[in-house]
C-alpha positions as CSV (number, residue, x, y, z in Angstrom):
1,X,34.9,20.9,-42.6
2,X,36.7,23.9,-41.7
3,X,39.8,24.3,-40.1
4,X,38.0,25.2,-36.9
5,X,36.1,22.1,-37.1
6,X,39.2,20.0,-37.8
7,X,41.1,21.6,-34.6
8,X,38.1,21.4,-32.5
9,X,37.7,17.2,-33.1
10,X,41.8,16.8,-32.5
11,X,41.2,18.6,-29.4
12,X,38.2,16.5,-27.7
13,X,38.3,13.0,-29.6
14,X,41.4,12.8,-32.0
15,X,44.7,13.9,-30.1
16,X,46.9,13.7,-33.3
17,X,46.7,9.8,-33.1
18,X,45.4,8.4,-36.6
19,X,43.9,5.4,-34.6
20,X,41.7,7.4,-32.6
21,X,40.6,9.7,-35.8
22,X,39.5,6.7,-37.7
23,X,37.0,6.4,-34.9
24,X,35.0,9.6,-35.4
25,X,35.8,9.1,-39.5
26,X,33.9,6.4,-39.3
27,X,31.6,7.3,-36.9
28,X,31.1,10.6,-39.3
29,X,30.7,8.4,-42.3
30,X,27.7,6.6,-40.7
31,X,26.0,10.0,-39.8
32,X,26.3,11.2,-43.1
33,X,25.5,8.0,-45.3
34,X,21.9,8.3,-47.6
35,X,21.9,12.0,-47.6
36,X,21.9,13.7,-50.6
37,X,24.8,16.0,-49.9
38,X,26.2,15.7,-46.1
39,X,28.0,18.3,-45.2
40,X,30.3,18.1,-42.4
41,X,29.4,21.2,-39.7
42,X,29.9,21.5,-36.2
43,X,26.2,19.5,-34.9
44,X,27.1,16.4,-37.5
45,X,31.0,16.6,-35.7
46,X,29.0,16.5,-31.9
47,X,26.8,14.0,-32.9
48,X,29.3,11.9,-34.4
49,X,31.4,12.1,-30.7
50,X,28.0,11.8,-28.6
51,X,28.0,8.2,-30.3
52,X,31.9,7.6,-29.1
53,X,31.9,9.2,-25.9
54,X,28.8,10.7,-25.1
55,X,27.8,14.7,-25.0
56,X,30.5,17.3,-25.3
């Protein structure tokens, strides 16, 4: 994940709380679990927060 990515999730889902990142963390995990090599981009990030809060 780049650092783009990383600012972009504290900014709509995260806030700087370490509660409310171990929502999408988890939420990420699920997305990417069975695939050969996940790799974390901006569409796995927005699907990820779709299933917490709906579309961006």
């Amino acid at each position: 994940m780049s650092e783009d990515d990383v600012a972009w999730l504290d900014e709509h889902v995260g806030h700087g709380n370490f509660r409310t990142w171990a929502k999408p963390t988890s939420h990420l995990t699920a997305e990417s679990y069975g695939r050969s090599r996940a790799v974390v981009d901006r569409r796995l990030l927005e699907q990820a927060c779709a299933r917490l809060m709906g579309p961006l």
